[in-house]
MDAnalysis code that builds the backbone (N, CA, C; Angstrom):
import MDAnalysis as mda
import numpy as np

u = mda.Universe.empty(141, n_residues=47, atom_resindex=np.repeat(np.arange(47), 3), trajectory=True)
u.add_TopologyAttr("name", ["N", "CA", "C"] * 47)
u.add_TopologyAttr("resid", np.arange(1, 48))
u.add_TopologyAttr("resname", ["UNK", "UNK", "UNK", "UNK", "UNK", "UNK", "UNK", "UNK", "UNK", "UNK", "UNK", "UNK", "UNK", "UNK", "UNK", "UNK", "UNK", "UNK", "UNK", "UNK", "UNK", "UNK", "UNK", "UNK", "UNK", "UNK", "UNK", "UNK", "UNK", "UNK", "UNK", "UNK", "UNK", "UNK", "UNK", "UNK", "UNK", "UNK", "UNK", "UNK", "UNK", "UNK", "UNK", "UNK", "UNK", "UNK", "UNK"])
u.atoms.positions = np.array([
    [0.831, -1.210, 0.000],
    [0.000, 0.000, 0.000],
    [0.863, 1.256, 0.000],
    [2.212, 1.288, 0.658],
    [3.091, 2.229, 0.322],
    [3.203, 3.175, -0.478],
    [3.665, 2.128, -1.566],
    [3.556, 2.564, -3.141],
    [2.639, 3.098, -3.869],
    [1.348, 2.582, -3.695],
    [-0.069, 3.210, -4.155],
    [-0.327, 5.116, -3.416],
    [0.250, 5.096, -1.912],
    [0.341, 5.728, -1.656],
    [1.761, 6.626, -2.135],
    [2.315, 6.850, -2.275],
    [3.188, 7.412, -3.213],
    [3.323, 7.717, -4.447],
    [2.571, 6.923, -5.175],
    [1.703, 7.026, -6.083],
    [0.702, 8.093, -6.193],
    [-0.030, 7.769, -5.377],
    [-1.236, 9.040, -5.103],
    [-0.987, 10.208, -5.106],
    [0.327, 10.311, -4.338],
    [0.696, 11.800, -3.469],
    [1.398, 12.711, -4.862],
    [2.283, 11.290, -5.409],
    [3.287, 12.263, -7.027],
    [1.770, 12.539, -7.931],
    [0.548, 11.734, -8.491],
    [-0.446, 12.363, -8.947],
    [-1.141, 13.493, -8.867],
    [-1.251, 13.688, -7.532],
    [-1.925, 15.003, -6.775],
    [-0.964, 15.995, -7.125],
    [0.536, 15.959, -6.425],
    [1.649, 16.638, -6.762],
    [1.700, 17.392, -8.365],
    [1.618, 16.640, -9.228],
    [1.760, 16.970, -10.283],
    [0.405, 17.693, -11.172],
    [-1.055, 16.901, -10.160],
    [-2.005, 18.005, -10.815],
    [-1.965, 19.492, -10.111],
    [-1.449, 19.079, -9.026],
    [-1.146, 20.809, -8.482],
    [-0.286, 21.726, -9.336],
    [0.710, 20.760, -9.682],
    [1.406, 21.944, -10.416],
    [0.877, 22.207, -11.453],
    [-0.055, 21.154, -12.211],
    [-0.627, 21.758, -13.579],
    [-1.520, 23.167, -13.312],
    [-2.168, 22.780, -12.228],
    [-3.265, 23.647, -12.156],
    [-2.507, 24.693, -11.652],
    [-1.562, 24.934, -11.158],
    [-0.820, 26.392, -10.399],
    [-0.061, 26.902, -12.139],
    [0.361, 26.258, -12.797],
    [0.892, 26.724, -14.234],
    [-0.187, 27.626, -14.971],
    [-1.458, 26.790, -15.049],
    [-2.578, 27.276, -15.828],
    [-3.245, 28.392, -14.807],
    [-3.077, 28.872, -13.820],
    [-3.427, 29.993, -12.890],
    [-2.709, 30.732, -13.363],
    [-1.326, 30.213, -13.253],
    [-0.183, 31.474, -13.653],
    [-0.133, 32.325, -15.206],
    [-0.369, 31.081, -16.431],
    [-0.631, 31.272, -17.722],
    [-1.838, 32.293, -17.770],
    [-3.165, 32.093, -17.145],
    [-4.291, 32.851, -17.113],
    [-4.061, 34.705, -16.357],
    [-3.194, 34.072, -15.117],
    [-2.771, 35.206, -14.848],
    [-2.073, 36.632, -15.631],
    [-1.265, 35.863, -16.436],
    [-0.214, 36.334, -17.498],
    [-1.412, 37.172, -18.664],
    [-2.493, 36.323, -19.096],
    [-2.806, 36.162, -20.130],
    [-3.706, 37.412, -19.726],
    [-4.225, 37.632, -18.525],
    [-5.375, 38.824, -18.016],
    [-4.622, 40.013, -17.879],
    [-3.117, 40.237, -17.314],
    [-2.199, 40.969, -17.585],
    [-1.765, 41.871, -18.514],
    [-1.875, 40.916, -19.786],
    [-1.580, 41.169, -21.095],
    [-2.774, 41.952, -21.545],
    [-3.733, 41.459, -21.311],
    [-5.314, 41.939, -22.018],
    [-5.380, 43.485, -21.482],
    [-4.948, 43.556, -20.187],
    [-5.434, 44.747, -18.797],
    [-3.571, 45.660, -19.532],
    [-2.735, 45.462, -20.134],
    [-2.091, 46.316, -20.615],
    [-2.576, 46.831, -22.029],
    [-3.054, 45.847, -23.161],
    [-3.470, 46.194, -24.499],
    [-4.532, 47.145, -24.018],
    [-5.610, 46.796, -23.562],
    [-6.807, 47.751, -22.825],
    [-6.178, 49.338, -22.659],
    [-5.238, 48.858, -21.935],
    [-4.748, 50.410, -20.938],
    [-3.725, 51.197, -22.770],
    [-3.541, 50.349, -23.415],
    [-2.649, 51.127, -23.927],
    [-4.086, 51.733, -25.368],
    [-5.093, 50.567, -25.366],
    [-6.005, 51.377, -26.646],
    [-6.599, 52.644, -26.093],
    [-6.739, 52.667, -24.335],
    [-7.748, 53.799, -24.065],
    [-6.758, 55.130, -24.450],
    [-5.475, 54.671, -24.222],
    [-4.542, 55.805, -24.279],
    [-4.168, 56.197, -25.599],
    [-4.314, 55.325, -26.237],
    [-4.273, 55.551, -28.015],
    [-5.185, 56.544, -28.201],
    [-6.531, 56.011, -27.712],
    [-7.874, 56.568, -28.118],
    [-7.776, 57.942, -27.299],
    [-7.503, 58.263, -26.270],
    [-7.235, 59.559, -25.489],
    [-6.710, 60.393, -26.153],
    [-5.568, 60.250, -27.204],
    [-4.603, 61.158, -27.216],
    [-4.916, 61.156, -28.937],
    [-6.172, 61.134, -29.417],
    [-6.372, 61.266, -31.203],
    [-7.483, 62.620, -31.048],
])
């Protein structure tokens, strides 16, 4: 049962990190959107 358990723990382990990557990617990705945003209002401000 060890093993199964060790098993378990590297599964979990590794969906954590997927899911902390794809937080981080989304993070990045809302970042990006919230600078293009900030830079069209300022485009659009200054015509």
């Amino acid at each position: 049962s060890g093993k199964k358990a060790t098993a378990t723990t590297a599964a979990a382990t590794a969906t954590t990190t997927a899911v902390a990557a794809a937080t981080a990617t989304t993070a990045a990705a809302t970042a990006t959107t919230t600078v293009a945003a900030a830079a069209t209002a300022t485009t659009a401000a200054l015509r």
